[in-house]
PQR file of N, CA, C, O and H, with PARSE charges and radii, in Angstrom:
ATOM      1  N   UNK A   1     -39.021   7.523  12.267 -0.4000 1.5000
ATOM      2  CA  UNK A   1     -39.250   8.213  11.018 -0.0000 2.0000
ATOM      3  C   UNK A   1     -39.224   7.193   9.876  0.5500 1.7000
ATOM      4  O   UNK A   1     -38.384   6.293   9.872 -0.5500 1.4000
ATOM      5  N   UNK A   2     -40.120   7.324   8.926 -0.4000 1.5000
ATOM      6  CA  UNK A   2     -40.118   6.183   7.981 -0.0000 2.0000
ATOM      7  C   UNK A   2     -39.492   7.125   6.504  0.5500 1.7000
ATOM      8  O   UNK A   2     -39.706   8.267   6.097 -0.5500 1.4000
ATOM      9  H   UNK A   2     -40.803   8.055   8.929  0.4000 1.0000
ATOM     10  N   UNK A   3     -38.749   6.121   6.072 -0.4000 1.5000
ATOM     11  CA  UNK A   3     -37.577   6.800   5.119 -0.0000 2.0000
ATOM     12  C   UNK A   3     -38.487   6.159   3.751  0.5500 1.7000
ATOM     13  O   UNK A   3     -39.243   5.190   3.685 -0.5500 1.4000
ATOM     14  H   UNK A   3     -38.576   5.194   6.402  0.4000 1.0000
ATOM     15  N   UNK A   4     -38.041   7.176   2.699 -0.4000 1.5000
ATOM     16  CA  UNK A   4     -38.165   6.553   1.623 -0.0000 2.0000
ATOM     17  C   UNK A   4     -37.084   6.352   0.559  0.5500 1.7000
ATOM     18  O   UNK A   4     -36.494   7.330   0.100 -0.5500 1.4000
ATOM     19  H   UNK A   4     -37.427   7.963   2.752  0.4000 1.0000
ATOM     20  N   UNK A   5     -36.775   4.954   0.107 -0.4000 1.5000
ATOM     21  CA  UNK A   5     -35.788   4.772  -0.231 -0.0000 2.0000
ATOM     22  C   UNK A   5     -35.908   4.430  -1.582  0.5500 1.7000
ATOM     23  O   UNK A   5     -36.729   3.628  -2.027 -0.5500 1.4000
ATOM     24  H   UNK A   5     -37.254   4.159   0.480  0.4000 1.0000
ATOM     25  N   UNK A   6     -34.853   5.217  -2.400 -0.4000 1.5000
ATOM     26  CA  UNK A   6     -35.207   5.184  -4.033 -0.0000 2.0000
ATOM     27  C   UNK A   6     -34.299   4.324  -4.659  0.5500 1.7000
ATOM     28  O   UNK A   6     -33.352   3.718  -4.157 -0.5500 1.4000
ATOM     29  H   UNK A   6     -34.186   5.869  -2.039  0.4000 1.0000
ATOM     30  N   UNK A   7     -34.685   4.340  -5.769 -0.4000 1.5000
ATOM     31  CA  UNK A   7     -33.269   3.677  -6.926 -0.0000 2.0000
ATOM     32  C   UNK A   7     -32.636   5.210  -7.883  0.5500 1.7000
ATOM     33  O   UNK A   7     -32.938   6.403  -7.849 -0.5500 1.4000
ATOM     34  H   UNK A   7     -35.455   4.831  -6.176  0.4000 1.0000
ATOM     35  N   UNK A   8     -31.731   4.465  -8.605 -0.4000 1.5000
ATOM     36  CA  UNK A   8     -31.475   5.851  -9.787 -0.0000 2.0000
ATOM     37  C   UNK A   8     -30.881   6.660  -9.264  0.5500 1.7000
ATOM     38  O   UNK A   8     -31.054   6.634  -8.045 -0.5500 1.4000
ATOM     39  H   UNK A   8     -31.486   3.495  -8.633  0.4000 1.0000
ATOM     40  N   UNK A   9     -29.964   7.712  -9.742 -0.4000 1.5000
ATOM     41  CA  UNK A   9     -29.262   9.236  -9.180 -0.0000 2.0000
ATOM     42  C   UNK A   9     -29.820   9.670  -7.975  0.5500 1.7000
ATOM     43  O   UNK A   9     -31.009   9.752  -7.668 -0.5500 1.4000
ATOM     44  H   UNK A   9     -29.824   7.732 -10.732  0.4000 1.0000
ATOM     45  N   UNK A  10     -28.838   9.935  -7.344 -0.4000 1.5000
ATOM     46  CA  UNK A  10     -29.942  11.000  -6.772 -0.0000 2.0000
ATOM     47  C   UNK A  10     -29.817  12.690  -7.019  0.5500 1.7000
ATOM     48  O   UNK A  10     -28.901  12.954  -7.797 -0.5500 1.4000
ATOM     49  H   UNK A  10     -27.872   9.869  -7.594  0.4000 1.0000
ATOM     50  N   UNK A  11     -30.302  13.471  -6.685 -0.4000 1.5000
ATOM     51  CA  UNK A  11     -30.345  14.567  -7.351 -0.0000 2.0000
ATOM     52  C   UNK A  11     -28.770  15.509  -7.047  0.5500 1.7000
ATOM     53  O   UNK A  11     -28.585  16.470  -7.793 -0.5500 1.4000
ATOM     54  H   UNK A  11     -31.046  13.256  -6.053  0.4000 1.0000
ATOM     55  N   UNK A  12     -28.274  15.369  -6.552 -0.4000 1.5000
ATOM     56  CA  UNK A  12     -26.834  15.961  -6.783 -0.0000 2.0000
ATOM     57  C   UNK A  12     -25.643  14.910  -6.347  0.5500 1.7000
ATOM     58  O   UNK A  12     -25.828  13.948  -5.601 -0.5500 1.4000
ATOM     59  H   UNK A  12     -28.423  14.588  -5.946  0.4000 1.0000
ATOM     60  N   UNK A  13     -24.316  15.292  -6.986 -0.4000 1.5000
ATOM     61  CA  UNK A  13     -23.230  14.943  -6.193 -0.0000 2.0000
ATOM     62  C   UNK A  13     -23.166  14.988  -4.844  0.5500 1.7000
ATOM     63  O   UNK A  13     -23.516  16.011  -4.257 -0.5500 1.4000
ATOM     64  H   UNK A  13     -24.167  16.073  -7.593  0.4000 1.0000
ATOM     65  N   UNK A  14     -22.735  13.941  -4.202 -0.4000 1.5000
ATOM     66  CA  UNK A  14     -22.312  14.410  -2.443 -0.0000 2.0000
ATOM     67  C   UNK A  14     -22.349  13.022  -1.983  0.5500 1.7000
ATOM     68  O   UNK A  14     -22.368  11.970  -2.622 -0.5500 1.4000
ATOM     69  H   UNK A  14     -22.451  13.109  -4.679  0.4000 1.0000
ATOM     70  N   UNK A  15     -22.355  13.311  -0.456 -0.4000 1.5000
ATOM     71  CA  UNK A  15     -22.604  12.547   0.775 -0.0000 2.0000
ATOM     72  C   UNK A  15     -24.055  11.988   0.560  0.5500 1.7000
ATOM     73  O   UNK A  15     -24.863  12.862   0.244 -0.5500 1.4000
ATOM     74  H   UNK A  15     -22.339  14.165   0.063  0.4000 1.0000
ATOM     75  N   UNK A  16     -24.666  10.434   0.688 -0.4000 1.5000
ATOM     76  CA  UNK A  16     -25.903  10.304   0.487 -0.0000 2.0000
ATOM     77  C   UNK A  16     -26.246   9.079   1.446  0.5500 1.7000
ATOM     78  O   UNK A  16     -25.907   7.921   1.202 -0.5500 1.4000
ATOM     79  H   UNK A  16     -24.010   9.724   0.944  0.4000 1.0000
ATOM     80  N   UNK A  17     -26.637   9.301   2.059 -0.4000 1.5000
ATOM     81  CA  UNK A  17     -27.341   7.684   2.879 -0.0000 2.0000
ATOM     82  C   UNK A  17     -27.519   6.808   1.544  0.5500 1.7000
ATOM     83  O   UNK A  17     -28.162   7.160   0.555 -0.5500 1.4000
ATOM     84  H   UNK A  17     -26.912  10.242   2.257  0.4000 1.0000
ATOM     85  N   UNK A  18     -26.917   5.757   1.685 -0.4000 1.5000
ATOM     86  CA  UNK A  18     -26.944   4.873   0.627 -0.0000 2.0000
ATOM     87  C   UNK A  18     -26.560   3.306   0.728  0.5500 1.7000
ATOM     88  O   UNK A  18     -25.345   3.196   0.893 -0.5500 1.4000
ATOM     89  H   UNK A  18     -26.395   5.471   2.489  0.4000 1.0000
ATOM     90  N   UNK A  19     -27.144   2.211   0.685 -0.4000 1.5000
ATOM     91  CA  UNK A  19     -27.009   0.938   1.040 -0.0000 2.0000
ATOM     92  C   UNK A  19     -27.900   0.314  -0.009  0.5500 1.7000
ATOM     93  O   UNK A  19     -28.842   0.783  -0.648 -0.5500 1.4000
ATOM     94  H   UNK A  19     -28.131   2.300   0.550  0.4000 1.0000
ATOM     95  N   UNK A  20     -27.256  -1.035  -0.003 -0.4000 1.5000
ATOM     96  CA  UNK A  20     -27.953  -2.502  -0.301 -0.0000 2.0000
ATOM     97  C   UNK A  20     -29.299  -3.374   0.189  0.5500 1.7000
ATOM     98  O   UNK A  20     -30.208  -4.073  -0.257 -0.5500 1.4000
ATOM     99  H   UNK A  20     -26.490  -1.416   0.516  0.4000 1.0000
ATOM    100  N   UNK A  21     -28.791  -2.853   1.363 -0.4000 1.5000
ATOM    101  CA  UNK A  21     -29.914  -3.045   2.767 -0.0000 2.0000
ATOM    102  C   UNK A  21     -30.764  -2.400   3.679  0.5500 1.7000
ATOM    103  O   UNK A  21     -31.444  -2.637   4.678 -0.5500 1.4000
ATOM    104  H   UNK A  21     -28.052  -2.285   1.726  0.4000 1.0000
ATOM    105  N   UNK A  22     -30.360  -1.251   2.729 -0.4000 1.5000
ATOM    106  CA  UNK A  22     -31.395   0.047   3.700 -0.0000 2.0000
ATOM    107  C   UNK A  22     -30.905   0.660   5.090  0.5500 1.7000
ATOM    108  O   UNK A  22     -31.732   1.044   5.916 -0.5500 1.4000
ATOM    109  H   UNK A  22     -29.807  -1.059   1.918  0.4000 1.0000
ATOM    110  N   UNK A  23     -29.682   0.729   5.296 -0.4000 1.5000
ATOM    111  CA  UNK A  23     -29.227   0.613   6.515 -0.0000 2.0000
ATOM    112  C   UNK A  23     -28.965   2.165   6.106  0.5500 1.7000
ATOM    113  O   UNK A  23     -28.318   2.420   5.090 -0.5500 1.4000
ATOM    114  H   UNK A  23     -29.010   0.417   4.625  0.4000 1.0000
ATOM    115  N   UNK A  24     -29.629   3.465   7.154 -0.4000 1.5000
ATOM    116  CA  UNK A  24     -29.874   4.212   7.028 -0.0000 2.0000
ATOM    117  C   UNK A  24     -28.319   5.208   7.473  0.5500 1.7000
ATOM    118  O   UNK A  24     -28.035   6.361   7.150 -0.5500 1.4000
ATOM    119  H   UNK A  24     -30.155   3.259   7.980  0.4000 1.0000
ATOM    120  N   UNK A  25     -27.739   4.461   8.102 -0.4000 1.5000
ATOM    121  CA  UNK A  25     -26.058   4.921   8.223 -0.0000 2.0000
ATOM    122  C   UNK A  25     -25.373   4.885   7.830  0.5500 1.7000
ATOM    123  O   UNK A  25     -24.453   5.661   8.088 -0.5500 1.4000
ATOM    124  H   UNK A  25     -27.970   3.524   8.364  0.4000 1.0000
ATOM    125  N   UNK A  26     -25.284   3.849   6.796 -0.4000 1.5000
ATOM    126  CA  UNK A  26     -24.123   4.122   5.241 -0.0000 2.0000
ATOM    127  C   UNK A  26     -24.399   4.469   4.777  0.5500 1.7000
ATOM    128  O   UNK A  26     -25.452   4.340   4.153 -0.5500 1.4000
ATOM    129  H   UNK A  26     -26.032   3.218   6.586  0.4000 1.0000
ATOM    130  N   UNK A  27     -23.353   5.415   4.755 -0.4000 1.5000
ATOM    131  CA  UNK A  27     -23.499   6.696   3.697 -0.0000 2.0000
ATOM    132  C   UNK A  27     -22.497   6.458   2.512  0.5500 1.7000
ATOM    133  O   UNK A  27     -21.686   5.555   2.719 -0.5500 1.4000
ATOM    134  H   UNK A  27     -22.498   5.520   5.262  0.4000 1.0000
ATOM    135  N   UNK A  28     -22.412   7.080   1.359 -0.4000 1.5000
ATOM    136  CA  UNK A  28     -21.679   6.694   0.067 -0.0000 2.0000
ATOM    137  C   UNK A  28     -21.385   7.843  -0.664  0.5500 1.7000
ATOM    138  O   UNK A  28     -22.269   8.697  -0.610 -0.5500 1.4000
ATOM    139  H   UNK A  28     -23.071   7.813   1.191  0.4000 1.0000
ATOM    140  N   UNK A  29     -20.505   8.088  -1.264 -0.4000 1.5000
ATOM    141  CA  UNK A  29     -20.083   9.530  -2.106 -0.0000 2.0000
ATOM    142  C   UNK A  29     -20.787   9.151  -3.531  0.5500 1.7000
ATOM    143  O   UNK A  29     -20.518   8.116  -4.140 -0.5500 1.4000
ATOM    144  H   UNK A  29     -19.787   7.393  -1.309  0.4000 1.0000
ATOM    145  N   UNK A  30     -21.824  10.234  -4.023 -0.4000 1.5000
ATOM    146  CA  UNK A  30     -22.215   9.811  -5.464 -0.0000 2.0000
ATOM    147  C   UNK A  30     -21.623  10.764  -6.307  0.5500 1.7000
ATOM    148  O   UNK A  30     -21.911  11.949  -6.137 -0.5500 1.4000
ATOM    149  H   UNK A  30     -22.042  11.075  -3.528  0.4000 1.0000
ATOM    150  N   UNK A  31     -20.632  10.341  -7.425 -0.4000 1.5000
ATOM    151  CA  UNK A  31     -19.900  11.619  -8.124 -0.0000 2.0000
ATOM    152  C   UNK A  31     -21.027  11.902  -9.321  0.5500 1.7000
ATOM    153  O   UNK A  31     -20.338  12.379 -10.224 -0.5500 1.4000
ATOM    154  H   UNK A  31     -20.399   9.379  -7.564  0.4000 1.0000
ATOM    155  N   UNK A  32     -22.075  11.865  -9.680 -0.4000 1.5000
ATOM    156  CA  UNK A  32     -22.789  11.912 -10.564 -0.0000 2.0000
ATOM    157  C   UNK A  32     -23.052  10.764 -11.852  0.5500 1.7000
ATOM    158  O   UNK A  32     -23.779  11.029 -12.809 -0.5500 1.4000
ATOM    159  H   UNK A  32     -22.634  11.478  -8.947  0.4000 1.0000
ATOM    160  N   UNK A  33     -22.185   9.197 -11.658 -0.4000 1.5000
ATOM    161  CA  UNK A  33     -22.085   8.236 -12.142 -0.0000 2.0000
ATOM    162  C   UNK A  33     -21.864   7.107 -11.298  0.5500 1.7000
ATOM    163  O   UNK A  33     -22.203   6.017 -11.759 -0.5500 1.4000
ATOM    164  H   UNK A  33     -21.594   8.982 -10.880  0.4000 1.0000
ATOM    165  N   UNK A  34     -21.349   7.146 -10.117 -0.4000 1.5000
ATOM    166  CA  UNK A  34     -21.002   5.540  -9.715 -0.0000 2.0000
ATOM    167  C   UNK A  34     -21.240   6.139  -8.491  0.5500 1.7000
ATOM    168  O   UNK A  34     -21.098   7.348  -8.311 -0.5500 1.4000
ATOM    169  H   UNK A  34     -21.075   8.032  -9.742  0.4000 1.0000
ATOM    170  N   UNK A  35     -21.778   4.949  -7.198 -0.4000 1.5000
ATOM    171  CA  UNK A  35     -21.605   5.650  -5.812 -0.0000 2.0000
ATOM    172  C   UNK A  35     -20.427   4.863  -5.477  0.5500 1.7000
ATOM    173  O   UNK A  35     -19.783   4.598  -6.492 -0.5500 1.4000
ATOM    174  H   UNK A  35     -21.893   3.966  -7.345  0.4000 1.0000
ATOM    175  N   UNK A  36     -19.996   4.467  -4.564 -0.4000 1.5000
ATOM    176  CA  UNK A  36     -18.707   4.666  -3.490 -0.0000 2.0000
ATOM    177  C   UNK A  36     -18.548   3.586  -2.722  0.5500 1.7000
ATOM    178  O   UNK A  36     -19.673   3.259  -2.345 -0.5500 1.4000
ATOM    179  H   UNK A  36     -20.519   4.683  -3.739  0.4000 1.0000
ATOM    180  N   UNK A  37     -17.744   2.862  -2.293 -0.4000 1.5000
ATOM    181  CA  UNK A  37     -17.683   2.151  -1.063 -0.0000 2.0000
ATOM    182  C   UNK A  37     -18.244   2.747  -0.178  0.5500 1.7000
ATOM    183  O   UNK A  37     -18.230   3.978  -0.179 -0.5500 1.4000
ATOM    184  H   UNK A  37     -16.830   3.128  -2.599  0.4000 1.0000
ATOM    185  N   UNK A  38     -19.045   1.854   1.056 -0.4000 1.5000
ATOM    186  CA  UNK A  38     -19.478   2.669   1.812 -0.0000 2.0000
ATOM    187  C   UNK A  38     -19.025   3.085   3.209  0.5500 1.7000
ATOM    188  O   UNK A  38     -17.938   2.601   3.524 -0.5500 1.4000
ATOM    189  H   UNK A  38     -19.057   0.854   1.057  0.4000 1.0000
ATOM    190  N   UNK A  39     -19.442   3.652   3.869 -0.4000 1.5000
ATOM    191  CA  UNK A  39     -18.571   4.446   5.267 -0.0000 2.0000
ATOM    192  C   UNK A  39     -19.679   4.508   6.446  0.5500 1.7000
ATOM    193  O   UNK A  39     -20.817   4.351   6.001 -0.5500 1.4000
ATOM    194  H   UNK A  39     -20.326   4.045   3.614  0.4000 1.0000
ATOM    195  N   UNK A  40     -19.624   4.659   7.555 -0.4000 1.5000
ATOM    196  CA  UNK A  40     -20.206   4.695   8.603 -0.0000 2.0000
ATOM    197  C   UNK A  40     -19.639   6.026   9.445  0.5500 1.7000
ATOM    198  O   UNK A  40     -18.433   6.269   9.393 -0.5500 1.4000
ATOM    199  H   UNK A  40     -18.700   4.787   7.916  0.4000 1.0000
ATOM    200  N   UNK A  41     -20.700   7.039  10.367 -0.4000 1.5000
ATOM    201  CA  UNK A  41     -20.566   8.181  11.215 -0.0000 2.0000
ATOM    202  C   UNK A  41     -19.101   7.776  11.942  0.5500 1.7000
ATOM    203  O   UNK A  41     -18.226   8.641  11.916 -0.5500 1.4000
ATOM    204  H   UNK A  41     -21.679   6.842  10.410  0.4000 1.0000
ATOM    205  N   UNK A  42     -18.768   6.313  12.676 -0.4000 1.5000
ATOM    206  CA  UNK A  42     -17.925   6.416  13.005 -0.0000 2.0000
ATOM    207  C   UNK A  42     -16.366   6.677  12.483  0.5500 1.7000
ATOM    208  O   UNK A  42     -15.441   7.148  13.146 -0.5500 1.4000
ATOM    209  H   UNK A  42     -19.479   5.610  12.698  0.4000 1.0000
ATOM    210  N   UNK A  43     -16.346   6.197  10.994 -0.4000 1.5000
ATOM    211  CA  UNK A  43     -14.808   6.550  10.280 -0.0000 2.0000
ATOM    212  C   UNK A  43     -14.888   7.823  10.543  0.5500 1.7000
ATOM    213  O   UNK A  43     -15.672   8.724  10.843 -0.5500 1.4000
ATOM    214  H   UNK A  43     -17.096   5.814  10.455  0.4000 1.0000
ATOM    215  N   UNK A  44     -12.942   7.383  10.154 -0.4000 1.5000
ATOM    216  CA  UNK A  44     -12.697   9.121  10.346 -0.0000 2.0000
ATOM    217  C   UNK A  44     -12.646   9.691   8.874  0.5500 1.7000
ATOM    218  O   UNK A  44     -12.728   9.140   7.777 -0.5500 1.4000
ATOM    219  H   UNK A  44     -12.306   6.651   9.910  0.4000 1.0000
ATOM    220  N   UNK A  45     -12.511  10.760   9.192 -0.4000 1.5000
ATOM    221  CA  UNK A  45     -12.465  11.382   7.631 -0.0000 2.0000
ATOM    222  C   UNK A  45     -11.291  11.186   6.614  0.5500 1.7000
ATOM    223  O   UNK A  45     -11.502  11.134   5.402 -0.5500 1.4000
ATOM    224  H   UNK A  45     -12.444  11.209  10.084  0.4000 1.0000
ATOM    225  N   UNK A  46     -10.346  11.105   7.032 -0.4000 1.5000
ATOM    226  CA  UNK A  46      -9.471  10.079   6.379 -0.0000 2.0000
ATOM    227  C   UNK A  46      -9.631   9.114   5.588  0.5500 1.7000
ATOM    228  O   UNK A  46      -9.122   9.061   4.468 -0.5500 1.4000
ATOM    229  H   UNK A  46     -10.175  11.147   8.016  0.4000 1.0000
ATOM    230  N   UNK A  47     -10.288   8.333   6.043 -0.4000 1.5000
ATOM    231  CA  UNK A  47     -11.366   6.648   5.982 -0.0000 2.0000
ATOM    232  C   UNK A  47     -11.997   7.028   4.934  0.5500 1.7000
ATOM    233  O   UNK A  47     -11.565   6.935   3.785 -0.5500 1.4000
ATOM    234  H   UNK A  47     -10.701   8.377   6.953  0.4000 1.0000
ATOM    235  N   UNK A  48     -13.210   7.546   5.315 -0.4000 1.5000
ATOM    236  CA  UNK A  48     -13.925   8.428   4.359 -0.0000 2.0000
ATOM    237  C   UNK A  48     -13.404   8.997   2.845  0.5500 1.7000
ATOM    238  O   UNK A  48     -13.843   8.751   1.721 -0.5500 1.4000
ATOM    239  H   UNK A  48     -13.561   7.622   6.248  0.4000 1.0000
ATOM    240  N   UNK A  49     -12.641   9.583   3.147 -0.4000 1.5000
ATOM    241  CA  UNK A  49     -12.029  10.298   2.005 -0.0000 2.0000
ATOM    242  C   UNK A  49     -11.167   9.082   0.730  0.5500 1.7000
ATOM    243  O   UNK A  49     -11.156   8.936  -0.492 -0.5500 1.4000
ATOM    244  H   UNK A  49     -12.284   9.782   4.059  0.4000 1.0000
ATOM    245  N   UNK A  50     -10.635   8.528   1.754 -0.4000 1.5000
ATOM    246  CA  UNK A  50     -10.157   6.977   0.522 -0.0000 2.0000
ATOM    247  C   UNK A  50     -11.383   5.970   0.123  0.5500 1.7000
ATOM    248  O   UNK A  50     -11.474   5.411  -0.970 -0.5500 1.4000
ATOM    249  H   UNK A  50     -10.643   8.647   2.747  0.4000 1.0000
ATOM    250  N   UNK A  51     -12.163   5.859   1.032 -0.4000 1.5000
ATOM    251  CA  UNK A  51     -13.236   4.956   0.409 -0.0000 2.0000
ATOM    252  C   UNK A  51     -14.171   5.448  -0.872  0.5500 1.7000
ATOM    253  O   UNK A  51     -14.558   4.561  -1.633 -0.5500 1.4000
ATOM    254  H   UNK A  51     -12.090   6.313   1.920  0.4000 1.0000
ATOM    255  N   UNK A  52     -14.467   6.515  -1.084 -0.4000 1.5000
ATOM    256  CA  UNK A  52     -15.139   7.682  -1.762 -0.0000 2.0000
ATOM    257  C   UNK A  52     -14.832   7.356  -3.101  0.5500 1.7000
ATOM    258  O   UNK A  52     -15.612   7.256  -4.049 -0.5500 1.4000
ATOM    259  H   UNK A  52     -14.152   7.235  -0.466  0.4000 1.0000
ATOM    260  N   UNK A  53     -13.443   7.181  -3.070 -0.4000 1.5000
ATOM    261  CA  UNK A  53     -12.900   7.239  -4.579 -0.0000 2.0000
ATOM    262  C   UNK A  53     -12.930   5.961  -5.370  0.5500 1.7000
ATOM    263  O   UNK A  53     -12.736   5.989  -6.585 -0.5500 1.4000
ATOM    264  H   UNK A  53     -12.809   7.262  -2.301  0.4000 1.0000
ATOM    265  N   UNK A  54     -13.271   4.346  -4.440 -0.4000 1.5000
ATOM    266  CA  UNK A  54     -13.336   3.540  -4.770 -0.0000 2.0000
ATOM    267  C   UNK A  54     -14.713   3.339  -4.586  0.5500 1.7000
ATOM    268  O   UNK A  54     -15.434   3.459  -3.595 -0.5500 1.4000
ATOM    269  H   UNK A  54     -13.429   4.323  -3.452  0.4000 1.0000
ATOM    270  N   UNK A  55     -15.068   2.792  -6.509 -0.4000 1.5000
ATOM    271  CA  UNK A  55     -16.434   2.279  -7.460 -0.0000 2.0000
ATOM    272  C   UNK A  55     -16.984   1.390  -6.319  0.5500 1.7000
ATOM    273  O   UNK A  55     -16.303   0.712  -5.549 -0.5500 1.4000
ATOM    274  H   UNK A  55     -14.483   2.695  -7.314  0.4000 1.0000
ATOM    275  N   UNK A  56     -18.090   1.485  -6.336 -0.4000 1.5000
ATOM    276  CA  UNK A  56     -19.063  -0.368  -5.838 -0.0000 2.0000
ATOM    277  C   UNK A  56     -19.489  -0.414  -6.952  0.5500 1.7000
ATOM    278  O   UNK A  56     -20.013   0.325  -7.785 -0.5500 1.4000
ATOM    279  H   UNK A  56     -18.644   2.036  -6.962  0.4000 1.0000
ATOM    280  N   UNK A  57     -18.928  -2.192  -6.733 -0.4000 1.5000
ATOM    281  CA  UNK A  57     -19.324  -2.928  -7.842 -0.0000 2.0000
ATOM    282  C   UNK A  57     -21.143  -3.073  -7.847  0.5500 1.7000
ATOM    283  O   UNK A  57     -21.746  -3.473  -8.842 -0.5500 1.4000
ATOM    284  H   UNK A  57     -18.502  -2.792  -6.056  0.4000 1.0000
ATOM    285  N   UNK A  58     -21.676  -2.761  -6.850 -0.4000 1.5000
ATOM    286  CA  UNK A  58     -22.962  -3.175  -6.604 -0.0000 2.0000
ATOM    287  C   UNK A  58     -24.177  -2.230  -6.933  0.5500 1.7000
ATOM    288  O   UNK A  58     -25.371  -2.319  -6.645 -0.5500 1.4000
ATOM    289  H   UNK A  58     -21.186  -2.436  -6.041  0.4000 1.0000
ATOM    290  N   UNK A  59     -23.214  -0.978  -7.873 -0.4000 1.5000
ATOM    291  CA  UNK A  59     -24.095  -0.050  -7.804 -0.0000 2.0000
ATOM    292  C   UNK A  59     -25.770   0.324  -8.441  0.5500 1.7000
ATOM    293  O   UNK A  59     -26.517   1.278  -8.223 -0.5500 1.4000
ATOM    294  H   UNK A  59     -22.244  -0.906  -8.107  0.4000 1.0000
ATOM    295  N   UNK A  60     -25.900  -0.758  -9.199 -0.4000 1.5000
ATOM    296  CA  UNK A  60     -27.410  -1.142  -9.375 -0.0000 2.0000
ATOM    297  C   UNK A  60     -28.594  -1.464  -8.552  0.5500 1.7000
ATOM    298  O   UNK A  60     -29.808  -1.421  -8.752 -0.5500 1.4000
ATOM    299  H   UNK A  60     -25.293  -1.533  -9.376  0.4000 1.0000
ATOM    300  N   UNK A  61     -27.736  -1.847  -7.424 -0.4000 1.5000
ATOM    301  CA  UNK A  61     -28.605  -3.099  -6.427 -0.0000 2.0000
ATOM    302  C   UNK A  61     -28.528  -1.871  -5.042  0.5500 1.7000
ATOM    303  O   UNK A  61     -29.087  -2.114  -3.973 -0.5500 1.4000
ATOM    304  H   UNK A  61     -26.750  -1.882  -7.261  0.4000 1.0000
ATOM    305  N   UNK A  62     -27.580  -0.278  -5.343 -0.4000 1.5000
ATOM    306  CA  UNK A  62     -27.905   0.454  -4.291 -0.0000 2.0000
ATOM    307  C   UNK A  62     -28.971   1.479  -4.078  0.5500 1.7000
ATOM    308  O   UNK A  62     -29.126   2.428  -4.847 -0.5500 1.4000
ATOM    309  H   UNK A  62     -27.127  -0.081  -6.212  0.4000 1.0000
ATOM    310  N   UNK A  63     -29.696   1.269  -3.024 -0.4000 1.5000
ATOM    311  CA  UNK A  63     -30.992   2.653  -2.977 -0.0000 2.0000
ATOM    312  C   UNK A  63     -30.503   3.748  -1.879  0.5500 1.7000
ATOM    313  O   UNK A  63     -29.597   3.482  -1.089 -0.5500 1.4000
ATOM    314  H   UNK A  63     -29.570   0.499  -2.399  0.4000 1.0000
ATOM    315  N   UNK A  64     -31.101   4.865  -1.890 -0.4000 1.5000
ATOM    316  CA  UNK A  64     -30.532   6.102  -1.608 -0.0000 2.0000
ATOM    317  C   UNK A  64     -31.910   6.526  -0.597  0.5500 1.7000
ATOM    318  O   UNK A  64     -33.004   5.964  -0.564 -0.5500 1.4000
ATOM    319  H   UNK A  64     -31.837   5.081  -2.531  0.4000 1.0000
ATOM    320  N   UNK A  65     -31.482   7.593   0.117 -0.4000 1.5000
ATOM    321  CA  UNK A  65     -33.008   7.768   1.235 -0.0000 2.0000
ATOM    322  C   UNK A  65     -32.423   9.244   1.234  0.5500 1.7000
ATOM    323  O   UNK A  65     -31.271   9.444   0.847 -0.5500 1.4000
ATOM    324  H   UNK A  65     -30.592   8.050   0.091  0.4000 1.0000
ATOM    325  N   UNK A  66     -33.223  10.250   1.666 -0.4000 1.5000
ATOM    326  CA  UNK A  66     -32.798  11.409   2.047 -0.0000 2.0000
ATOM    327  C   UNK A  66     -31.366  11.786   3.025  0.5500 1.7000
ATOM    328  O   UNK A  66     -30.885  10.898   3.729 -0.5500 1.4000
ATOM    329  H   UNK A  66     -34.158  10.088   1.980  0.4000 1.0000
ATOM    330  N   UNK A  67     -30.897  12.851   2.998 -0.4000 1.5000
ATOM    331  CA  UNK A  67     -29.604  13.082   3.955 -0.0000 2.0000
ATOM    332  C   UNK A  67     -30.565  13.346   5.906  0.5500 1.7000
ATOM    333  O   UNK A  67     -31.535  14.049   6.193 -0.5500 1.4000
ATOM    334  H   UNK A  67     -31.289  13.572   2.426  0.4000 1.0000
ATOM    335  N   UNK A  68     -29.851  12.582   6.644 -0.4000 1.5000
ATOM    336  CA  UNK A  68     -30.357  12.481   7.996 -0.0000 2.0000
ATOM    337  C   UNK A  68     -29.631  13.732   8.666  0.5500 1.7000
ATOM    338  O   UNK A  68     -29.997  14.232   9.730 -0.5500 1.4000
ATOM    339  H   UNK A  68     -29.064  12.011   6.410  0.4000 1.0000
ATOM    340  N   UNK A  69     -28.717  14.103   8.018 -0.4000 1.5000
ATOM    341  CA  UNK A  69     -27.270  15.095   8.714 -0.0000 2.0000
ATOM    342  C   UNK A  69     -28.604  16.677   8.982  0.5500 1.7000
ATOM    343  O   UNK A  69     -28.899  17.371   9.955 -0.5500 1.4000
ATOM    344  H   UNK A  69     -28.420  13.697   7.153  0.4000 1.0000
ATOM    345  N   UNK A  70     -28.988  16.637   7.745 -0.4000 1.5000
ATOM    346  CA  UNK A  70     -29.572  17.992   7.030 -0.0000 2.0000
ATOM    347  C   UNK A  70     -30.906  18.535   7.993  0.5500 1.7000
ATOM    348  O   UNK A  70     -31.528  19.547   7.670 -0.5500 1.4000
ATOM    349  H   UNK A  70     -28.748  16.074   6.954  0.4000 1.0000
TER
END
């Protein structure tokens, strides 16, 4: 499947496939201003849940692709 991968918001808060590198499995929490450290299917939700809350510094340089879950 060929993804298309954007810059800028994406259209809501949440869970978003989101990387530096296009790597279609990090995913990142976007609160409507900053996205997130990022996380992989394998963390646990735990993991998840603390990484979420911590900023990337990189968040200019991150692009976003549709949700794969959905």
């Amino acid at each position: 499947m060929t993804r298309q991968w954007r810059k800028g918001p994406p259209p809501e808060i949440g869970w978003w496939p989101a990387s530096v590198d296009r790597d279609p499995f990090s995913i990142r929490w976007w609160d409507g201003n900053f996205w997130s450290f990022p996380c992989w299917p394998e963390y646990t939700k735990e993991v998840a849940a603390a990484r979420a809350t911590i900023r990337s510094g990189a968040s200019s340089a991150i692009e976003w692709t549709a949700r794969w879950w959905l």
